[in-house]
ZAMARGU-4260 file (C-alpha; in steps of 0.2 Angstrom, whole numbers, plus 5000, padded with zeros to 4 digits):
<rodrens>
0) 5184/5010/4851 | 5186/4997/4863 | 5190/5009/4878 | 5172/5019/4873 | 5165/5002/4877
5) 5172/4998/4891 | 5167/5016/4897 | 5150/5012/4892 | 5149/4997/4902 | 5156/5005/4916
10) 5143/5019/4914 | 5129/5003/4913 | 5137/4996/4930 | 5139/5010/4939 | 5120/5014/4938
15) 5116/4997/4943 | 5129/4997/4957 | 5123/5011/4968 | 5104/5008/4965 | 5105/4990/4971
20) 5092/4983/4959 | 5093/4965/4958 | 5081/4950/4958 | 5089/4935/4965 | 5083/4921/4953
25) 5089/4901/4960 | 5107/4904/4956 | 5107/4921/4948 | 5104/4939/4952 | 5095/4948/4939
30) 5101/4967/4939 | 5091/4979/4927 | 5090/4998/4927 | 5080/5011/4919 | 5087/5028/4911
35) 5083/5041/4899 | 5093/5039/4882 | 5102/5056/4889 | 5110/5051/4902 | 5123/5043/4886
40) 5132/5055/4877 | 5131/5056/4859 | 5147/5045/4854 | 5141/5030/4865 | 5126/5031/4860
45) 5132/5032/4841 | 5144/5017/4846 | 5130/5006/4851 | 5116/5011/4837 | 5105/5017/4851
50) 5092/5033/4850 | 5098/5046/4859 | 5081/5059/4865 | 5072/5066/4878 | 5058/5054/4875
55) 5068/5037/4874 | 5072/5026/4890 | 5082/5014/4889 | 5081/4995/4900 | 5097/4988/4904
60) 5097/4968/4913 | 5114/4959/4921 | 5113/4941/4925 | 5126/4936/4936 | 5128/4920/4945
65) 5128/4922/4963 | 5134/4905/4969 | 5150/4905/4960 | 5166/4918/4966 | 5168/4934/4960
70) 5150/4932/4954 | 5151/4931/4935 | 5141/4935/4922 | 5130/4924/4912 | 5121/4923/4897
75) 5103/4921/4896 | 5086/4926/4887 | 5076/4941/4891 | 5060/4947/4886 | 5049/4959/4893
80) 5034/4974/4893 | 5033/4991/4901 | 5014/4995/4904 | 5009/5014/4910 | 4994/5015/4919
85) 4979/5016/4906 | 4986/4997/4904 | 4995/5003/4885 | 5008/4989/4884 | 5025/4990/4874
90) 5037/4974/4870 | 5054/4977/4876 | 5064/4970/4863 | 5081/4966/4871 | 5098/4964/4863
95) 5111/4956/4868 | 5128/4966/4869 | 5146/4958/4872 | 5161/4969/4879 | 5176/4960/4887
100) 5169/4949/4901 | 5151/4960/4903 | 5137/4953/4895 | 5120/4966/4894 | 5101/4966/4888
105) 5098/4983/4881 | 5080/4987/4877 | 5072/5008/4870 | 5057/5012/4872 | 5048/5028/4870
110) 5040/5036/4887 | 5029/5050/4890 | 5036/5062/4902 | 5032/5060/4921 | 5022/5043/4919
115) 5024/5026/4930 | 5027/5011/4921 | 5026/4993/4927 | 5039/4983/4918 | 5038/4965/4919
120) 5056/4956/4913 | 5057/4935/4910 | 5076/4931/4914 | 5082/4911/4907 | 5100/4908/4911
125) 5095/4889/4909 | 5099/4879/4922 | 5108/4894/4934 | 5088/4899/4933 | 5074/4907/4925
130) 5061/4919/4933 | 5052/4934/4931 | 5056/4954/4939 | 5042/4968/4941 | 5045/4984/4945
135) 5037/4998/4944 | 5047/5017/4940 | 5042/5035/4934 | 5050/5040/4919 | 5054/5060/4915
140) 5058/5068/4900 | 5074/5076/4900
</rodrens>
């Protein structure tokens, strides 16, 4: 099990390492990506109690502390909202999720194939910082 999660995170990071996504916060960097429920395969999804479909994304936020070496992770708060264009809003409820050293916010939400939607992310690492990300992405069905 432990090596399934550790794959997992890997699989999280890796997204987040070649898209460059990050929000530099006061002292932290704020990663987050945006997937369909797919892209997992149905064991780590299983693992994690997450819903695997065609119509399910998934929001994943990193905090790391950029002013220490090696960049480690932190722990933090995070809330947020994705809003398609007719301004419909849905509550991202994150939940926090431990492997090793990596520390992740995983949110679902249900999309509708091919739409934009502006997410807007509050981050609170405490004193390290605490700030808001937007973005905006186009979500597909798979």
């Amino acid at each position: 099990m432990c090596r399934l999660l550790i794959t997992f995170a890997c699989l999280l990071w890796s997204f987040v390492a070649t898209a460059e996504q990050f929000k530099a916060i006061k002292d932290i960097e704020a990663h987050y990506v945006v997937f369909n429920s797919t892209f997992l395969t149905p064991k780590v999804a299983r693992a994690y109690d997450l819903k695997r479909n065609e119509y399910t994304a998934i929001v994943n936020i990193s905090l790391l502390d950029r002013l220490s070496v090696g960049k480690p992770v932190l722990a933090g708060k995070v809330k947020g909202t994705a809003m398609n264009l007719l301004g419909q809003s849905k509550v991202l409820e994150f939940r926090e999720v431990r492997e090793g050293n990596a520390i992740y916010y995983l949110a679902q939400f249900s999309i509708v194939n091919q739409e934009l939607y502006r997410f807007t992310i509050d981050v609170d690492a405490g004193i390290k910082g605490k700030g808001q990300i937007k973005f905006n992405q186009t979500l597909y069905a798979e």
